[in-house]
Every structure is written in C-alpha cells, then in structure tokens.
C-alpha positions as semicolon CSV with decimal commas, in nm:
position;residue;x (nm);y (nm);z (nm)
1;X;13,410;11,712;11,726
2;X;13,327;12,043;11,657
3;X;13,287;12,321;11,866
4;X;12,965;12,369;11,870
5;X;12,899;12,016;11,971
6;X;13,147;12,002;12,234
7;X;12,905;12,263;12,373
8;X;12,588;12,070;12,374
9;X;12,514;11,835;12,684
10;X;12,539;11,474;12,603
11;X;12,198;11,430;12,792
12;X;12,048;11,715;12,572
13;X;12,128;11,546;12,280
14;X;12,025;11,174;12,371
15;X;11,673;11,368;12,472
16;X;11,667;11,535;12,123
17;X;11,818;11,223;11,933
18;X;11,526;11,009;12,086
19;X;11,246;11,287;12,035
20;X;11,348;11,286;11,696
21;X;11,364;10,881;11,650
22;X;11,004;10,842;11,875
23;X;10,854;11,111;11,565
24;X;11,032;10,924;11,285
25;X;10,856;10,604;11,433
26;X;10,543;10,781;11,437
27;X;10,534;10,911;11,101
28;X;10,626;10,548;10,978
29;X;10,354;10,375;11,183
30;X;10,062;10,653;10,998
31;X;10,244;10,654;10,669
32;X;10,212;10,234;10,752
33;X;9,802;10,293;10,863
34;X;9,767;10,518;10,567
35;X;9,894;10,283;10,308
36;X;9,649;9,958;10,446
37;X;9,396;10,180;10,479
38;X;9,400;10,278;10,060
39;X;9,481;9,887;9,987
40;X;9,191;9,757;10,228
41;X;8,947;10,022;10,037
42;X;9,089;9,939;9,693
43;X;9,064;9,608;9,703
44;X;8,734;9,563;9,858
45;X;8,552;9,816;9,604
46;X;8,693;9,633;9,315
47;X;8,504;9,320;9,473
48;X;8,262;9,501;9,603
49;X;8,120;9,762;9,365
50;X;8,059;9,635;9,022
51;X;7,869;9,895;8,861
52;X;8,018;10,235;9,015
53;X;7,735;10,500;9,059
54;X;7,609;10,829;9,257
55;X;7,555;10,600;9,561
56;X;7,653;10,281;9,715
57;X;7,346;10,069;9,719
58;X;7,296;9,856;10,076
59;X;7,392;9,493;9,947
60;X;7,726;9,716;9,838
61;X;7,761;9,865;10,181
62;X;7,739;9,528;10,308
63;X;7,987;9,392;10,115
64;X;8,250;9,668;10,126
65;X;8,240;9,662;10,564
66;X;8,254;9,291;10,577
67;X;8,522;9,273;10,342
68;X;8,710;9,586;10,545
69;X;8,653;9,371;10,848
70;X;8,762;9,014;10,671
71;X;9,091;9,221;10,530
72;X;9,159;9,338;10,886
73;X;9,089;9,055;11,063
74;X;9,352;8,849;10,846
75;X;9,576;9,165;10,870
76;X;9,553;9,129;11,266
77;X;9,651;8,785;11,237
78;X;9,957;8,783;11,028
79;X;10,125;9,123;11,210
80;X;10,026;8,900;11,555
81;X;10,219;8,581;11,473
82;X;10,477;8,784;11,279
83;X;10,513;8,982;11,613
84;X;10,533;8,639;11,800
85;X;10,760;8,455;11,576
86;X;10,990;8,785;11,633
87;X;11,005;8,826;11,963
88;X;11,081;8,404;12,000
89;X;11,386;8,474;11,762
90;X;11,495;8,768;11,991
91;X;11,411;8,524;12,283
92;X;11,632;8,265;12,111
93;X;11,949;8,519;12,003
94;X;11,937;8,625;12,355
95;X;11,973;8,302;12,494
96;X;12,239;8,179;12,268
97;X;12,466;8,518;12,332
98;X;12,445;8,367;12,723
C-alpha cells in the first residue's frame, strides 16, 4: 500500500467506500426513472396524439394518462415478479451452499 493509505482508517474508508456506492446506486435508480419516464411518454404520444398541435385536446389527455397508467401498471408488474423470482433464486443458492 501506499503511504498515504496506510494513513487512512480502515473504518473511514468503508464509510466513504459505501457513501460513494449508496450515491452511485442513486444516480442509477434516477438515470433508471428518467429513462421509463421518456419511453412511457414516447410511446404513449405516438398512440395517443395523431395530429400534433398547439394543445392536447381532452379525448388526447385521456388517452395519454390512461396509457401512462396502463404502461406503469404492466411496468409494476414485471419489476414485482422479476424481484420475486430473484430473491427465490437467492433463497435457493443460499440453501444449496448449506
């Protein structure tokens, strides 16, 4: 190691390592939000909005937040049993290391 390391506590840098991993998640998880976001409104304009103007007009509005809400709702669904079907493999590793 160097020497400059050797002089840094080992707790000081586990606190900094994990600060710096908790803001790397963080930026991941918007940059994540971000990028559904633009793909939920893309995607529902295109369906929604056929003749692009000044203003939406109300049977657009109605379209674009049900299909927002439809794009979610499936959205919600897939990260949920995604989630689930993860955390039964980690269930299942961690059973078979026993």
């Amino acid at each position: 190691m160097t020497d400059f390391l050797k002089s840094v506590p080992t707790d000081s840098m586990a606190s900094r390592k994990e600060a710096v991993m908790n803001a790397i998640k963080q930026e991941v998880a918007l940059s994540a939000a971000q990028t559904l976001m633009n793909s939920v409104n893309e995607r529902c304009f295109k369906a929604c909005v056929q003749k692009p103007g000044t203003s939406l007009g109300s049977s657009e509005q109605t379209c674009l937040a049900r299909c927002q809400d439809r794009y979610l709702e499936a959205f919600n669904i897939v990260r949920k049993t995604y989630m689930s079907r993860l955390s039964k493999e980690r269930m299942e590793d961690q059973a078979n290391v026993i």
